[in-house]
C-alpha positions as CSV (number, residue, x, y, z in Angstrom):
1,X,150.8,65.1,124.5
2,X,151.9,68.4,126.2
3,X,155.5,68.6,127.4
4,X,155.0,70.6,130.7
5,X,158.0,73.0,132.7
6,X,158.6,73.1,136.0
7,X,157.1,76.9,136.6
8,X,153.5,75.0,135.5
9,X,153.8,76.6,131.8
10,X,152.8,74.4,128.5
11,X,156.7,74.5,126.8
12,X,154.7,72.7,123.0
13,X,151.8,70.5,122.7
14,X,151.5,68.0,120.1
15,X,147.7,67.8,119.9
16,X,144.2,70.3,120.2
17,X,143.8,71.0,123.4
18,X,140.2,71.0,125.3
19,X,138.4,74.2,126.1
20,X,135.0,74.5,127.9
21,X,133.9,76.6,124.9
22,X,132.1,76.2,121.2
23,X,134.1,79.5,120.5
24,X,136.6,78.7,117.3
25,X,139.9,78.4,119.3
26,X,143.7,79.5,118.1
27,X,146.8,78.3,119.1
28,X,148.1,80.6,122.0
29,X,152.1,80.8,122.2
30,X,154.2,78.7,124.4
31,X,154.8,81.8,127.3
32,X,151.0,81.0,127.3
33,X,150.0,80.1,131.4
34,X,148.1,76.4,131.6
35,X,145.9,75.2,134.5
36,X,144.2,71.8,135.5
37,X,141.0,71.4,135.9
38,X,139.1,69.4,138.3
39,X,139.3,66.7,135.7
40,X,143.2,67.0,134.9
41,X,142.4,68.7,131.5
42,X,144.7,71.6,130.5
43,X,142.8,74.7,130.7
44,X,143.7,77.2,128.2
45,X,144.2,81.5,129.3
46,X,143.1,81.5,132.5
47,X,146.0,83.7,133.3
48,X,147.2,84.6,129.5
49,X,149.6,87.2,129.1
50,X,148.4,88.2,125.8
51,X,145.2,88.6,124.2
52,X,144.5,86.7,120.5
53,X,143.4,89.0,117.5
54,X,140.2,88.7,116.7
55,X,139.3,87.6,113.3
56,X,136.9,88.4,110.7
57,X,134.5,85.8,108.7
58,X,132.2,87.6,105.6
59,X,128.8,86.0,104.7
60,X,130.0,87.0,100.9
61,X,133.0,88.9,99.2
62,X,130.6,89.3,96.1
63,X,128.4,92.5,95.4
64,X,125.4,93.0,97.5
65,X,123.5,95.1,99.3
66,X,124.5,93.5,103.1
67,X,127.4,91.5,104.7
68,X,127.1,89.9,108.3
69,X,130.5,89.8,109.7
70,X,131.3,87.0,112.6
71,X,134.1,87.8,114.7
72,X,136.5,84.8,115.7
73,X,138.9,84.8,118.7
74,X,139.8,82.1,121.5
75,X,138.7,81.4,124.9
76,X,140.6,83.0,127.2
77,X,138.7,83.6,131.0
78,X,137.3,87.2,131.3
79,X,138.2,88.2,127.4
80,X,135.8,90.8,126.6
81,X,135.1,91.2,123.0
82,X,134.1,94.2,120.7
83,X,133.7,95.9,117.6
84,X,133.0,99.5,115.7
85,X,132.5,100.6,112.5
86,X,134.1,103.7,110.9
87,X,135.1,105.0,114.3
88,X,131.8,104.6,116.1
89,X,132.0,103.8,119.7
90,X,132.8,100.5,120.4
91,X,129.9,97.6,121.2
92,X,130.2,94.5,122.9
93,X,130.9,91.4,120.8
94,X,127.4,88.8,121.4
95,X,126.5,87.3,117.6
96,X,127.6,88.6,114.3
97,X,126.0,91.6,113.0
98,X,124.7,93.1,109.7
99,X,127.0,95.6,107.3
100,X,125.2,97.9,105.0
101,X,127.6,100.4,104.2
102,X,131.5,100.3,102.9
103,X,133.9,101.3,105.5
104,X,136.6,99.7,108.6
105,X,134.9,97.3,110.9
106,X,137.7,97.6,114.2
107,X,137.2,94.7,116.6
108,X,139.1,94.8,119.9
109,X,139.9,92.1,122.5
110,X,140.5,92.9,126.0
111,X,141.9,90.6,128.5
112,X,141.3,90.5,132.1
113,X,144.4,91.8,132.9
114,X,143.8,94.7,130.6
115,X,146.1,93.4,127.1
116,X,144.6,95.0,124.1
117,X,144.5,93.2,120.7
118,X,143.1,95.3,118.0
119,X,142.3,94.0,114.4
120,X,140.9,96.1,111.6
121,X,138.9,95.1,107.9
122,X,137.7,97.1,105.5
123,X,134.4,96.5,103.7
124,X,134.2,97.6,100.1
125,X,131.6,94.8,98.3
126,X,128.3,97.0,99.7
127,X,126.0,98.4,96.5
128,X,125.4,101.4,98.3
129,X,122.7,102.9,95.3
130,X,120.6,101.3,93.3
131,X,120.1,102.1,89.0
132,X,118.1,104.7,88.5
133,X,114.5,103.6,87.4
134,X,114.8,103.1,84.0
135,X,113.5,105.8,81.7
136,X,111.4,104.3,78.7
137,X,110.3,105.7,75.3
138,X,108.9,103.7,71.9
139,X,109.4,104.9,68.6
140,X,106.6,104.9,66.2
141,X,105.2,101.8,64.1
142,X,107.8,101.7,61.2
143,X,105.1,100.6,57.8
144,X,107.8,98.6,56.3
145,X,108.9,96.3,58.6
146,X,105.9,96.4,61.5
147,X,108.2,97.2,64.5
148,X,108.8,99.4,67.2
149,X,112.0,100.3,68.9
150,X,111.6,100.7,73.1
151,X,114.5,102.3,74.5
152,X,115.5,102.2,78.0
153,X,118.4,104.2,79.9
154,X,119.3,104.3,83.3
155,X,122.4,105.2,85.6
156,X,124.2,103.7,88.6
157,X,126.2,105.9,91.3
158,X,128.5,102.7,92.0
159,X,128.4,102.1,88.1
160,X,127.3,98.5,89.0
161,X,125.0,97.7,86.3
162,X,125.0,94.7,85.4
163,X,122.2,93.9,82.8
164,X,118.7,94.8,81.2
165,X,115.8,93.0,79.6
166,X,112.1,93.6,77.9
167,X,109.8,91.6,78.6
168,X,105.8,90.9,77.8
169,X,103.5,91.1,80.4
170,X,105.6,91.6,83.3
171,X,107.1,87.8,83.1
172,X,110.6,88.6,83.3
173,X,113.0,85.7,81.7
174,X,110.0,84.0,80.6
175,X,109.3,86.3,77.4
176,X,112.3,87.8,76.5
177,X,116.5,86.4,75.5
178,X,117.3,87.1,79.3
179,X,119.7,89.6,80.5
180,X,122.1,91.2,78.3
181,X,124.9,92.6,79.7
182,X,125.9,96.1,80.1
183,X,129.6,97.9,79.1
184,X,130.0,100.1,80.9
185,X,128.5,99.7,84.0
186,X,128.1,103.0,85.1
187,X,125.1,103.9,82.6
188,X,122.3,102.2,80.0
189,X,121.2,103.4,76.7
190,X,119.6,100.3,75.1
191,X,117.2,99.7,73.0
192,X,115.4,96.6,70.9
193,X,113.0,96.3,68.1
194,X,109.7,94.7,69.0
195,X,107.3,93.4,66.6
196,X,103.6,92.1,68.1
197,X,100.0,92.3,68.5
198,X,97.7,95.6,70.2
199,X,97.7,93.2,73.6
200,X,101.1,93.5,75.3
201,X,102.4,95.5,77.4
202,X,106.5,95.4,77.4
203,X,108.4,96.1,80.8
204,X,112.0,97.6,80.3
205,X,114.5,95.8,83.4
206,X,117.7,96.8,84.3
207,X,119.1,95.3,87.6
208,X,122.6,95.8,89.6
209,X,125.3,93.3,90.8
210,X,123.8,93.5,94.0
211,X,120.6,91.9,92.2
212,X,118.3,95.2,93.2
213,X,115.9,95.2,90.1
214,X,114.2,98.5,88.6
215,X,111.5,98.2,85.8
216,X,109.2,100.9,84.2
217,X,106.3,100.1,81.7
218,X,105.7,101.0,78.3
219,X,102.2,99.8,77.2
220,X,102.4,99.8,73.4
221,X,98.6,98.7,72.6
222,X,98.0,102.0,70.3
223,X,101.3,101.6,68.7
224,X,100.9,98.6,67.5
225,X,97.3,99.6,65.9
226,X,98.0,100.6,62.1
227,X,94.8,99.9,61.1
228,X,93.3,102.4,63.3
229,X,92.2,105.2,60.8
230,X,92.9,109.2,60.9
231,X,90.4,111.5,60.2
232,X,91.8,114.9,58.8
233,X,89.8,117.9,57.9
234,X,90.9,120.6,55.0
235,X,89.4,123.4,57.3
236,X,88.2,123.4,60.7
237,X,86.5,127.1,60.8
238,X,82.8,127.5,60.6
239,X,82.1,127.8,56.7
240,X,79.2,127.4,54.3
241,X,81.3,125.8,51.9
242,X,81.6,122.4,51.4
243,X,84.7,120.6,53.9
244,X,86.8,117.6,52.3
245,X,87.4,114.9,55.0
246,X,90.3,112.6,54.3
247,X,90.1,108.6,56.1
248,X,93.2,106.6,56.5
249,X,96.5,106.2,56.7
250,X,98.6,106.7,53.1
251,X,101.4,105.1,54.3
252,X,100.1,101.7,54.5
253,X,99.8,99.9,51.4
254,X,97.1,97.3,50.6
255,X,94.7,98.9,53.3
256,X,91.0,99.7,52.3
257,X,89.2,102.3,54.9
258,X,85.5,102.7,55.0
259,X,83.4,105.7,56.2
260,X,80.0,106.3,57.3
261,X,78.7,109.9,58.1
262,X,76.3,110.6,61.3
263,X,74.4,113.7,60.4
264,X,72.3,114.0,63.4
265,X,68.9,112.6,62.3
């Protein structure tokens, strides 16, 4: 029901009221001008004294590395729609549009008598820099225990961070606990003790709350090899003396090494 005046103007209505348009619609104000149709159908801003502020509708509020913004307003005859960002010069309104940076999105509504609506958001969920790729060293094969340590650090402009991992072979998740998390956010120094064969190859991950992912590879085939044998020599100048060639590796107990001696014939 709409409870019309005598000057043609829609005083209240008690229901939606029917627009020739998909656009998302808001209620307009009671000084509003209405108009029949053809079909005897209240036709919304055709004359409007005032133009509606636009609205603003995120794909996500949560980190990431883009946001496309969709720009609501009503239907109002000859309303011209548009936005900037940061100050840029202003672009006509025609689908929503991609963010990739922080800053103001400004978007504007003009009417076709020339009212001016203007309505203003501020991004500030854009990762603007991904971690650093991850630097990666492995400490020596400790005798006693037959580990390794791999160490991993990394940093983050937006200190967003948000976990790292190792993993055999490349298969992330698969051969490793997952990601552990990272406090703070703004840099990584971790590190984990590894104990396996000569055959892997550990990647070090560290990813971002935007879900950007760095990795860098430590292959760890020769440091997991204590039975490879040193050879040492007492003296390494030309000599007519005998030279004392020492096979092995002291340090590991339990560990017989054997020798054979090519002498060129």
């Amino acid at each position: 029901m709409y409870n019309v005046q005598s000057d043609g103007k829609i005083a209240s209505a008690e229901h939606s009221v029917k627009t020739k348009s998909i656009r998302p619609v808001v209620a307009l104000p009671s000084s509003t001008v209405g108009q029949k149709n053809t079909e005897g159908v209240w036709q919304l801003g055709t004359s409007a004294s005032e133009a509606i502020k636009p609205t603003f509708h995120l794909s996500t509020t949560a980190w990431t590395d883009s946001v496309t913004v969709t720009l609501g307003f009503p239907y109002l005859d000859g309303l011209k729609v548009e936005y900037s960002f940061d100050g840029d010069d202003y672009s006509t309104y025609t689908k929503p549009f991609e963010v990739t940076l922080n800053g103001e999105i400004y978007a504007k509504t003009t009417t076709k008598e020339g009212k001016i609506m203007v309505a203003t958001m501020e991004i500030t969920n854009i990762d603007e820099h991904e971690p650093t790729e991850p630097i990666v060293t492995a400490s020596e094969l400790s005798t006693s225990t037959g580990k390794i340590t791999i160490r991993g650090t990394s940093t983050d402009a937006d200190e967003n961070i948000e976990g790292w991992q190792i993993s055999k072979n490349g298969d992330l998740n698969i051969n490793s606990h997952g990601w552990k998390p990272v406090d703070p956010t703004g840099s990584l120094d971790q590190s984990e003790e590894i104990i396996d064969d000569s055959e892997t190859t550990y990647y070090f991950y560290v990813k971002d709350k935007a879900g950007v992912m760095k990795k860098d590879v430590q292959i760890t085939s020769e440091l997991f090899d204590p039975m490879k044998p040193t050879i040492q020599s007492e003296n390494t100048e030309w000599t007519s003396q005998e030279v004392t060639i020492t096979v092995g590796n002291n340090t590991i107990p339990g560990v017989t090494y054997q020798y054979t001696i090519d002498d060129g014939s």
